[in-house]
C-alpha beads as a LAMMPS data file, in Angstrom:
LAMMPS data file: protein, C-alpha beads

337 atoms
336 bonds

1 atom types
1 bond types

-500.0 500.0 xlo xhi
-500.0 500.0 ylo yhi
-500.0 500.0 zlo zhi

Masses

1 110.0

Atoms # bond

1 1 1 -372.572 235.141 -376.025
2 1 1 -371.875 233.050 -373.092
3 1 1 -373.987 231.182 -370.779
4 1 1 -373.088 230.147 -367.303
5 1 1 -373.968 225.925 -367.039
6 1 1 -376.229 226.016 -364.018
7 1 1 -377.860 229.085 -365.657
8 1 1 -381.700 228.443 -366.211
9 1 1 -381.039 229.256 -369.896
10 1 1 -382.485 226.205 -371.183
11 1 1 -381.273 224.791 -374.925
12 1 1 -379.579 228.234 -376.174
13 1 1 -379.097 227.805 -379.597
14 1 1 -378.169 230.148 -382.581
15 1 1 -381.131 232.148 -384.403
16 1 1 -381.917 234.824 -387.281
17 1 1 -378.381 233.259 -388.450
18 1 1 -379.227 234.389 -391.871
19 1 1 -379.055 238.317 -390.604
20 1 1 -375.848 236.924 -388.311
21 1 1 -372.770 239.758 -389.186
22 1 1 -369.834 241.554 -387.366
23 1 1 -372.852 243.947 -386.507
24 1 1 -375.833 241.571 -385.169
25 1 1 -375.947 238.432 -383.320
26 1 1 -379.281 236.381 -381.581
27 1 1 -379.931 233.477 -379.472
28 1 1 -383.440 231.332 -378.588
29 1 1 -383.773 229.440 -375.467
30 1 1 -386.109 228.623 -372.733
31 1 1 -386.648 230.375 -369.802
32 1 1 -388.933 228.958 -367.130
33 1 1 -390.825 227.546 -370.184
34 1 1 -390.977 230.379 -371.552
35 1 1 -389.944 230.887 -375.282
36 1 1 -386.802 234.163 -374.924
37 1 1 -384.933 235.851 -377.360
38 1 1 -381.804 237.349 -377.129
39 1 1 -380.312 240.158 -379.545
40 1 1 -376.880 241.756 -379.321
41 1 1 -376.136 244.789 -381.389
42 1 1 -373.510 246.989 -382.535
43 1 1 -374.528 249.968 -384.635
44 1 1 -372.505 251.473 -387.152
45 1 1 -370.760 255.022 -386.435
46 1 1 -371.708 256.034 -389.624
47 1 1 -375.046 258.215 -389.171
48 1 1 -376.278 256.746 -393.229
49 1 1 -375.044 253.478 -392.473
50 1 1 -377.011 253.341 -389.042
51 1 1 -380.430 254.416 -390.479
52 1 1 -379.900 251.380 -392.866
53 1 1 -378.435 248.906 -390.457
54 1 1 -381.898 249.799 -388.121
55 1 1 -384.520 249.371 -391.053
56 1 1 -383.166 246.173 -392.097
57 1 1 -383.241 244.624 -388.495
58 1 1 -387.092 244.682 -389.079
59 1 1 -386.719 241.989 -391.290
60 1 1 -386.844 239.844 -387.853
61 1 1 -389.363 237.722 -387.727
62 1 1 -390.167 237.888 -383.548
63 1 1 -392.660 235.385 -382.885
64 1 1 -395.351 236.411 -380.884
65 1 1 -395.656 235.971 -377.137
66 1 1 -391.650 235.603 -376.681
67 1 1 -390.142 237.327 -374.580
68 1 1 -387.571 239.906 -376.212
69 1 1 -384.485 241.715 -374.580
70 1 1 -382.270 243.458 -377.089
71 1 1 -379.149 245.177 -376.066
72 1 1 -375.690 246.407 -377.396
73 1 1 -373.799 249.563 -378.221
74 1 1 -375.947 251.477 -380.449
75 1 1 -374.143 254.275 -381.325
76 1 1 -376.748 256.855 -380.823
77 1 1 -379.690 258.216 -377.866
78 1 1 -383.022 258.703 -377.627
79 1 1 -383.077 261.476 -374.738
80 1 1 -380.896 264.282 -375.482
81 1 1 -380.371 265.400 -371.368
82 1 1 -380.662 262.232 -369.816
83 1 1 -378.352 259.876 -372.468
84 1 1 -376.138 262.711 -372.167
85 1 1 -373.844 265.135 -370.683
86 1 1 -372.573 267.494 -373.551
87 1 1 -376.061 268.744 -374.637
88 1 1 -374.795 270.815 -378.076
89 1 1 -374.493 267.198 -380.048
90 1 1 -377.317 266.097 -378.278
91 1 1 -379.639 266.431 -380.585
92 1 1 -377.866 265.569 -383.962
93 1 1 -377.246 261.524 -381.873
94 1 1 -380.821 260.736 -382.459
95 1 1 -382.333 258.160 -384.906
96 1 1 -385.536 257.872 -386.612
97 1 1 -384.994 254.815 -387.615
98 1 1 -384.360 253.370 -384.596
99 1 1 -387.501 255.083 -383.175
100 1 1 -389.130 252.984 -385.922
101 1 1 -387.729 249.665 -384.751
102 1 1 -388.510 250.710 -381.182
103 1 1 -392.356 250.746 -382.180
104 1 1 -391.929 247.857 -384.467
105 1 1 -390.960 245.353 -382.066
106 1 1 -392.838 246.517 -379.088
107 1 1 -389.801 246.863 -376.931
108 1 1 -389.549 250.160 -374.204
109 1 1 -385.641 250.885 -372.810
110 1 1 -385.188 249.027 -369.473
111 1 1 -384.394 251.906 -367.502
112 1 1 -387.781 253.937 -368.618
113 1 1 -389.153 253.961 -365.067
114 1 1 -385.950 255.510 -364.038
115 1 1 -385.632 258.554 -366.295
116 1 1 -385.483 261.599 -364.443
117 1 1 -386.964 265.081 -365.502
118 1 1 -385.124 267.575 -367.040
119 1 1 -385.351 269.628 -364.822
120 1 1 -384.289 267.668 -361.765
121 1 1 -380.412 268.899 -361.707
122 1 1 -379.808 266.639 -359.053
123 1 1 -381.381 263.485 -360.417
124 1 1 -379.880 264.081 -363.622
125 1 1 -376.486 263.883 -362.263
126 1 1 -376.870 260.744 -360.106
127 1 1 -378.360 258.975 -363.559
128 1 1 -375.359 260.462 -364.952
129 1 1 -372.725 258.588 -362.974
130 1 1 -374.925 255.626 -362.275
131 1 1 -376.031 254.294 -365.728
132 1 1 -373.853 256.226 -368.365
133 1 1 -371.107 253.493 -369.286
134 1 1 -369.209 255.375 -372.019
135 1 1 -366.831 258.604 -371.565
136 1 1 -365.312 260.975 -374.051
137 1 1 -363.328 264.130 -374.343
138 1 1 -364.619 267.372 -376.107
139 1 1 -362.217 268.471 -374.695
140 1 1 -363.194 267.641 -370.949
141 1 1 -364.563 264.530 -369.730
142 1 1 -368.227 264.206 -371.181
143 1 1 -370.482 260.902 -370.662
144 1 1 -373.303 259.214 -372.736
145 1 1 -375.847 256.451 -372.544
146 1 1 -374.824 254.638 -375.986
147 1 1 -374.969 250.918 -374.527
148 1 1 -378.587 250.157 -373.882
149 1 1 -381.312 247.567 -372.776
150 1 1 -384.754 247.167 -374.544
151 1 1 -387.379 244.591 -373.723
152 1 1 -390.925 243.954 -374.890
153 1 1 -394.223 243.690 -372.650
154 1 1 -394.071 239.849 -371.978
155 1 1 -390.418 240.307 -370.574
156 1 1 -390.690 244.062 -368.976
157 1 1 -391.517 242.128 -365.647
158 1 1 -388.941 240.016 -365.725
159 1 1 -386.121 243.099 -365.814
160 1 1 -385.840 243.391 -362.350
161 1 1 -382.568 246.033 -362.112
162 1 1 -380.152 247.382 -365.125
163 1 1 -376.091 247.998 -363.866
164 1 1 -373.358 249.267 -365.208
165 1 1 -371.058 247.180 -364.716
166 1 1 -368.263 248.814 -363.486
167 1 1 -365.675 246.352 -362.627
168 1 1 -366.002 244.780 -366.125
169 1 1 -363.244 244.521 -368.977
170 1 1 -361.355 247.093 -370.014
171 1 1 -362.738 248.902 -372.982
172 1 1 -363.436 252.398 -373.880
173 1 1 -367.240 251.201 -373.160
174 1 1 -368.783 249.876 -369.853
175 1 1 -370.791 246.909 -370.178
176 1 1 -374.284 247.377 -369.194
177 1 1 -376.413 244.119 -366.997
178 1 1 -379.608 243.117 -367.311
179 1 1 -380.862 241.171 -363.994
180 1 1 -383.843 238.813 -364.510
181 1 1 -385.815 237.392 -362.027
182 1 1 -388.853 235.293 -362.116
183 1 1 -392.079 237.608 -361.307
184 1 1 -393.373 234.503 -358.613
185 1 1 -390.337 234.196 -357.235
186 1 1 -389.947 236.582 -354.224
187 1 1 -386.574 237.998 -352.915
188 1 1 -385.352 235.931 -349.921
189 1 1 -382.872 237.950 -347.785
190 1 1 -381.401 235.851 -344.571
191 1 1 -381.363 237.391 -341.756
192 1 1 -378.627 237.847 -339.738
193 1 1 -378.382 236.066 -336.305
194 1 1 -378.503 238.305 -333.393
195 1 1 -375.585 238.484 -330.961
196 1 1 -376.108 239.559 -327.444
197 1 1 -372.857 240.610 -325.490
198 1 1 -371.790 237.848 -322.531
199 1 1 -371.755 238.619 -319.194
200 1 1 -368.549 239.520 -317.299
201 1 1 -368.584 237.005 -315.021
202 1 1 -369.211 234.416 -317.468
203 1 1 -366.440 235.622 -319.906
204 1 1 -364.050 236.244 -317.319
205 1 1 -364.314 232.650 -315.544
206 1 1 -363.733 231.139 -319.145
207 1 1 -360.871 233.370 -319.840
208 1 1 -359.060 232.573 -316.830
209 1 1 -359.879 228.817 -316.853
210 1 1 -358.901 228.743 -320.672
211 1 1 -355.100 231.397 -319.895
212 1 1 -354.500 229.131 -317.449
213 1 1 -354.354 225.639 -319.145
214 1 1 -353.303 226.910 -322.370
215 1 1 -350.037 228.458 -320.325
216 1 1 -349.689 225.703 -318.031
217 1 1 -349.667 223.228 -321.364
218 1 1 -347.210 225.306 -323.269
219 1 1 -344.819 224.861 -320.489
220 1 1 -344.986 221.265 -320.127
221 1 1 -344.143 221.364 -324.254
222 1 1 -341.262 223.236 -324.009
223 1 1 -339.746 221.373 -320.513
224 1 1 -340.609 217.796 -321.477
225 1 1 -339.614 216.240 -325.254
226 1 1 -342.790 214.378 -326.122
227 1 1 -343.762 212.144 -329.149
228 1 1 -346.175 213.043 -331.894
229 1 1 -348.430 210.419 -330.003
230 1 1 -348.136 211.650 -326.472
231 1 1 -348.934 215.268 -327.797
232 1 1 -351.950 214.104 -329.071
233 1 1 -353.050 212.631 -325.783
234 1 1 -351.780 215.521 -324.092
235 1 1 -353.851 217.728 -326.068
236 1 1 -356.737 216.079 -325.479
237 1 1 -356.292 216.120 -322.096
238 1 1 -356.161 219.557 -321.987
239 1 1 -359.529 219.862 -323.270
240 1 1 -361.338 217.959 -320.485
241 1 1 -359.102 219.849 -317.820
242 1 1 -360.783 223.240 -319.597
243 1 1 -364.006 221.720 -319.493
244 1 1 -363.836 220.658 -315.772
245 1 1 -362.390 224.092 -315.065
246 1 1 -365.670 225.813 -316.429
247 1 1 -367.990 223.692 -314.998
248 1 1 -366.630 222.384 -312.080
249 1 1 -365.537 218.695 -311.199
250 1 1 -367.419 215.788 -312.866
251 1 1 -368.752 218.360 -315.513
252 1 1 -371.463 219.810 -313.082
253 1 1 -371.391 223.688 -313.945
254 1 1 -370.661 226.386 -311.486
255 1 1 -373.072 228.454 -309.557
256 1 1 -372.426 231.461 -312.168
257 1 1 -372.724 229.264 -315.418
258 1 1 -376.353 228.075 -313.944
259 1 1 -377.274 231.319 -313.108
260 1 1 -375.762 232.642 -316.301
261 1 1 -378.185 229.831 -318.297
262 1 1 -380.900 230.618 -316.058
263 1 1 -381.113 234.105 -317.108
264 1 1 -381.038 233.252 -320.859
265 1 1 -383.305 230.165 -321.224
266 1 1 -386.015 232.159 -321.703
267 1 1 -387.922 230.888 -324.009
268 1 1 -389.855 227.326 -323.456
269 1 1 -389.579 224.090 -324.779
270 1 1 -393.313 223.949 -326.267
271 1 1 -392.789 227.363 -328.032
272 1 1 -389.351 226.414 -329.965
273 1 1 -391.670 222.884 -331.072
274 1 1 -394.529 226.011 -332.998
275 1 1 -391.894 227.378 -334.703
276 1 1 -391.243 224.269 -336.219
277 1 1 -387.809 223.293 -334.739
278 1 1 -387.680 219.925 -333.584
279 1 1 -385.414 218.810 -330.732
280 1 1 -384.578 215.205 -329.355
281 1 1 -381.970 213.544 -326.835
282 1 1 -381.383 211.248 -324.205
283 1 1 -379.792 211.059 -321.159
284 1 1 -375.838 211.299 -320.643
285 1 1 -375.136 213.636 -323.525
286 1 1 -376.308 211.565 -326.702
287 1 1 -378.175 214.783 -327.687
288 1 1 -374.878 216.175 -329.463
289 1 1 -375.078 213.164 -331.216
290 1 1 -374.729 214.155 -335.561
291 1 1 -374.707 217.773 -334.481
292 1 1 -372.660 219.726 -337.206
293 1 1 -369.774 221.394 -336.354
294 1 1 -372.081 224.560 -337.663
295 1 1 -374.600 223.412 -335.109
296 1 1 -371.705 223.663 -332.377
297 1 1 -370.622 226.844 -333.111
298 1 1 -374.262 228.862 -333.580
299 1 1 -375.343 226.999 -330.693
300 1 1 -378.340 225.467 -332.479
301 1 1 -379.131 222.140 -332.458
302 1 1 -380.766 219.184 -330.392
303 1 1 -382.040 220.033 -326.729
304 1 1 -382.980 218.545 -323.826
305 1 1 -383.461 218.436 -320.037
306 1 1 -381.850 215.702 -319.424
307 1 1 -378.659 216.270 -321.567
308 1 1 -375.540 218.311 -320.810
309 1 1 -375.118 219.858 -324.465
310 1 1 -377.397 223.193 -323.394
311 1 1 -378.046 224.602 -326.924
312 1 1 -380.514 226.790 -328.437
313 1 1 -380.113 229.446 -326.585
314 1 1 -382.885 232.652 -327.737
315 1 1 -381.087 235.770 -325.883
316 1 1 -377.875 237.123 -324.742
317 1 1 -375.994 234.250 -326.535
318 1 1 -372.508 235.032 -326.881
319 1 1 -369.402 233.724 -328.115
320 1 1 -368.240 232.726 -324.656
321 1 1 -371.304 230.592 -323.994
322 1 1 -371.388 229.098 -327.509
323 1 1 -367.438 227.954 -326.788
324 1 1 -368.669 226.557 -323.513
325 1 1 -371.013 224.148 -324.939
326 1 1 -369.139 223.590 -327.657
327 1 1 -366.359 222.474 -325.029
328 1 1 -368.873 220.222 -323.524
329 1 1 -370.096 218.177 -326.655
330 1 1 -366.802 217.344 -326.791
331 1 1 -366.300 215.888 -323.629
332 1 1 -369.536 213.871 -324.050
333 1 1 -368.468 212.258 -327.111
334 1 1 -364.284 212.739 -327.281
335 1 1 -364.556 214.616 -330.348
336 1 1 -361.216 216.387 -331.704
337 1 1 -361.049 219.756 -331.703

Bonds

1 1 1 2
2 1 2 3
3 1 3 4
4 1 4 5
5 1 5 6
6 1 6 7
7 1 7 8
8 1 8 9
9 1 9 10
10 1 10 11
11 1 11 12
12 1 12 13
13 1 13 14
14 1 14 15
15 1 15 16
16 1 16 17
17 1 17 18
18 1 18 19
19 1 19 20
20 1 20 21
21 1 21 22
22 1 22 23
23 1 23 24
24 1 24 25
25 1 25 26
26 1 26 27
27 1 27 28
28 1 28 29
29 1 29 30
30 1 30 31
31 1 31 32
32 1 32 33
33 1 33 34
34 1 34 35
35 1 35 36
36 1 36 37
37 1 37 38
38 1 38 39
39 1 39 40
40 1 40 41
41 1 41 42
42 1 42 43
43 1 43 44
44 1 44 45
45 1 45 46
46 1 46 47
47 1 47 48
48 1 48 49
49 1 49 50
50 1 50 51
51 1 51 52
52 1 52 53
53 1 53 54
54 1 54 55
55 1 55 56
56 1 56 57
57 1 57 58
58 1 58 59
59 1 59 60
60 1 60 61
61 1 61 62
62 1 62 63
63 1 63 64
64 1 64 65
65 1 65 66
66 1 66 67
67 1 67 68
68 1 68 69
69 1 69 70
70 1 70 71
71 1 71 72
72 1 72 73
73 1 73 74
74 1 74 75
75 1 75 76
76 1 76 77
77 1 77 78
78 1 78 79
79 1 79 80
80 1 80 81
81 1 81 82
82 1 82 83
83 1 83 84
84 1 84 85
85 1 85 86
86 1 86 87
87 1 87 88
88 1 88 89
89 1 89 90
90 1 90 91
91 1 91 92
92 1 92 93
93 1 93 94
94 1 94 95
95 1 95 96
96 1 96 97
97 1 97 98
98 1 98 99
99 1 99 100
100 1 100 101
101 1 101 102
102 1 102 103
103 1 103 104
104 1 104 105
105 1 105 106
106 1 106 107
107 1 107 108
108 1 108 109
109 1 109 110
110 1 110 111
111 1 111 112
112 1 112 113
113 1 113 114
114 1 114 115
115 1 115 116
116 1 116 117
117 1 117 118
118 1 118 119
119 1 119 120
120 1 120 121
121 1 121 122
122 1 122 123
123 1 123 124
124 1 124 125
125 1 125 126
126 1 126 127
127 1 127 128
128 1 128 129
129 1 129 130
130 1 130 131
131 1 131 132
132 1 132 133
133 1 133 134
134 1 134 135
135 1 135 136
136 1 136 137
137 1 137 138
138 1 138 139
139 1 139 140
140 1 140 141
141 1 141 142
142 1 142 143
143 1 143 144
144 1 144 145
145 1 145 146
146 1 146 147
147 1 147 148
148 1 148 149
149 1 149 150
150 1 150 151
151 1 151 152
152 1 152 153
153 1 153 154
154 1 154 155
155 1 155 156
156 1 156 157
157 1 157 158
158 1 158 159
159 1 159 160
160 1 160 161
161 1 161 162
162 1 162 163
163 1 163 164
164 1 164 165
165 1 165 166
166 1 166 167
167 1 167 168
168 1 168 169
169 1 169 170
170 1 170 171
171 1 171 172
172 1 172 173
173 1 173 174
174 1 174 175
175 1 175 176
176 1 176 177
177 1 177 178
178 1 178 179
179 1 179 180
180 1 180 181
181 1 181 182
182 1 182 183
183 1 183 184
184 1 184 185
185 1 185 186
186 1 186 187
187 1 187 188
188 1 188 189
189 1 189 190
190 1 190 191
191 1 191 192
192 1 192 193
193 1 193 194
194 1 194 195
195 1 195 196
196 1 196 197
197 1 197 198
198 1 198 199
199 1 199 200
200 1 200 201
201 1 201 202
202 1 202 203
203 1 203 204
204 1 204 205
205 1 205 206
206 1 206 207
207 1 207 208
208 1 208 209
209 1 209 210
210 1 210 211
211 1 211 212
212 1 212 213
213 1 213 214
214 1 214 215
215 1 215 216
216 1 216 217
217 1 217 218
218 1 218 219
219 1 219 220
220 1 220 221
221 1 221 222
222 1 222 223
223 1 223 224
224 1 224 225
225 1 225 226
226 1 226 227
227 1 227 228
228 1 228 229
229 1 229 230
230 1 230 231
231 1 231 232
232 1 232 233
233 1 233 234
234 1 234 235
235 1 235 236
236 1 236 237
237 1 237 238
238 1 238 239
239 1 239 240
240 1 240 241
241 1 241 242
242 1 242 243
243 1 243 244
244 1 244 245
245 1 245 246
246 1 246 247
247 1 247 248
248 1 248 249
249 1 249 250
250 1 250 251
251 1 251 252
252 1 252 253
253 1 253 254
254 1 254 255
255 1 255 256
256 1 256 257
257 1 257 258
258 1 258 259
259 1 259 260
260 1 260 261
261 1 261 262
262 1 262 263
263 1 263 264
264 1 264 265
265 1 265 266
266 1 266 267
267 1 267 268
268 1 268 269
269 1 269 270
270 1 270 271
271 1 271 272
272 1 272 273
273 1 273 274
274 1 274 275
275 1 275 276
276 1 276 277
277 1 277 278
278 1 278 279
279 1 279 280
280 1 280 281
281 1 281 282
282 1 282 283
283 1 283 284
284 1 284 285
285 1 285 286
286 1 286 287
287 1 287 288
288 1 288 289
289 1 289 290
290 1 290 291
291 1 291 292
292 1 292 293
293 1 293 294
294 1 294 295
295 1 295 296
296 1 296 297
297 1 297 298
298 1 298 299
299 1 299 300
300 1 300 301
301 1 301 302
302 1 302 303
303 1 303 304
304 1 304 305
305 1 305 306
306 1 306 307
307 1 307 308
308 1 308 309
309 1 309 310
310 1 310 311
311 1 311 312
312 1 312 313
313 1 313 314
314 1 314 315
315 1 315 316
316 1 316 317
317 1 317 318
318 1 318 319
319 1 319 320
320 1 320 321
321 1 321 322
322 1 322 323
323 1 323 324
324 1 324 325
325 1 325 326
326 1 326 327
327 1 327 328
328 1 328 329
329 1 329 330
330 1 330 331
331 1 331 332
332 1 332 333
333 1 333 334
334 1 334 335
335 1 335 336
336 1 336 337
C-alpha cells in the first residue's frame, strides 16, 4: 500500500500482521482523528479454498467505532445481474461465506446506493461499463464486478464516489477507487470569471495602435545593427509609444477609451467595499503598486479615482481592456514586460 506524503493519512502503520500473507494485507492510521482501517484482499480462485480463506478473516479483531473500508479482488459476486454480464455462471460465483463476513463486520458494498433493478435494461448496462473493472472471454467479451469496496457504518459517509479507474496499470483487472471526503467539509467549486466581448471601437483602436508600432519597430531592427543594450531601451520605448498611442499624449485616454470605461464602471465604489474587497491608492499611479502580474492580467486589483491603473472592472471586461491597463501600470512604474 502506498500513501501519498501530504495525504491526511496520519501515522499508517502495519496491522493484523500475524494474518499478513500473499492473500491479505491491513493498515491503521488516523484520519481526521479518527481511528481507520484499511484491508486489501485477494481471494483464492479456488471455490474450497475461498470459503476457508473468508471464515478465517473473522479472526480480525476490528475494534469498535473505527472506521473500516475493505477492498481487493475477491474472486466471486454477490448480485448475479448486476456483478455480471454472462448470467449462466452467475449464480455458481456466489459465497456464503463471504455473506457471513459481510454481516460479521458490519460492512455494506460501496456502490449499494447505486445498484440498479433487474429489470432496468438500460441501467444495467450503464453499471455495466461504468463500474465492472474485469473482462473475460466465453467466448465473447463478458464483464464482472470481482474487485470491490466494502465499508462499515462509521465510514459509509465518508465514501463519497467509487471509480474504476480506467487509465490505471495494465493488468487483466481494473483497479477500483475509493474517494473519501470529510462529511463537514463541503465541495468548493470556483467559479469561472465571466468574459464579456470588447467593443469594436475599443479593440480596433488598440489593434491599430499596437500593428503599427510593432511593424514600425521591426523595421528599425532589421535597418539599423543595434546592441543587446540599445534593444533593450528600444524595447522599452516601444511600450510607452503604445501606451501614448491608446490613450493619447501625456497618457490622458481618448474620447472612445472614456466612453468605453464609462459604459462599464458600473458598479460603485461603496458596493465593491460590502463584498469585502478592499481597494487603496494615491495619486500619480502608486495604486499598481505590489499588484501581481495575476492582478494585471484579470484586471483585479487596487482602485481609485485618482489613479490611472483603472481596474476592477464588473462588466463587458475584455481582453483588449485588460491589455490596456495592463499597458498603463507599466508606464506608471517602468515595469518590464
Amino acid at each position: 500500500m502506498l500513501f501519498h506524503s501530504r495525504s491526511n493519512f496520519q501515522e499508517p502503520r502495519s496491522a493484523f500482521q500475524e494474518h499478513w500473507s500473499p492473500h491479505t494485507m491491513a493498515i491503521h492510521a488516523r484520519l481526521d482523528g479518527k481511528e481507520v482501517y484499511v484491508l486489501n484482499l485477494y481471494a483464492p480462485t479456488d471455490k474450497t479454498a475461498r470459503e476457508a480463506y473468508y471464515r478465517h478473516l473473522t479472526q480480525f479483531a476490528i475494534p469498535a467505532g473505527s472506521h473500516l473500508y475493505v477492498g481487493g479482488d475477491f474472486n466471486c459476486t454477490q448480485h448475479e445481474t448486476q456483478d455480471r454480464t454472462y448470467g449462466p455462471t452467475a449464480a455458481h460465483r456466489r459465497s456464503m461465506a463471504l455473506d457471513h463476513l459481510i454481516t460479521f463486520w458490519g460492512v455494506h458494498d460501496s456502490l449499494e446506493a447505486a445498484l440498479p433493478e433487474c429489470g432496468e435494461a438500460d441501467q444495467l448496462q450503464w453499471f455495466h461499463t461504468a463500474h465492472h473493472p474485469h473482462e473475460y472471454s466465453i467466448p465473447g467479451l463478458a464483464t464482472s464486478r470481482l474487485d470491490r469496496w466494502y465499508v462499515n457504518g462509521a465510514a459509509r459517509q465518508w465514501a463519497a464516489d467509487t471509480q474504476v479507474d480506467a487509465w490505471g496499470l495494465r493488468s487483466i483487472h481494473k483497479g477500483v477507487m475509493l474517494h473519501l471526503r470529510l462529511p463537514n467539509d463541503p465541495v468548493r467549486v470556483l467559479k469561472p470569471q465571466k468574459v464579456f466581448p470588447v467593443p469594436a471601437y475599443a479593440r480596433d483602436r488598440v489593434d491599430a495602435v499596437v500593428r503599427r508600432e510593432l511593424q514600425q519597430f521591426r523595421a528599425s531592427l532589421q535597418h539599423d545593427s543595434p546592441t543587446a543594450q540599445g534593444t533593450a531601451a528600444a524595447w522599452d520605448a516601444l511600450k510607452l509609444r503604445i501606451v501614448s498611442g491608446i490613450y493619447g499624449p501625456n497618457g490622458k485616454r481618448t474620447a472612445a477609451v472614456n466612453a468605453y470605461t464609462g459604459k462599464t464602471q458600473t458598479t460603485p465604489f461603496s458596493s465593491k467595499m460590502r463584498n469585502g474587497k478592499s481597494y487603496s491608492g494615491s495619486p500619480g499611479g502608486t495604486a499598481c503598486s505590489g499588484l501581481s502580474t495575476a492582478d494585471q492580467t484579470t484586471g483585479k486589483g487596487p482602485h481609485s479615482p485618482d489613479s490611472r491603473c483603472e481596474t476592477g472592472l464588473d462588466s463587458h471586461q475584455g481582453a483588449t481592456f485588460i491589455t490596456v491597463t495592463r499597458l498603463e501600470c507599466w508606464k506608471d512604474h517602468q515595469t518590464n514586460l
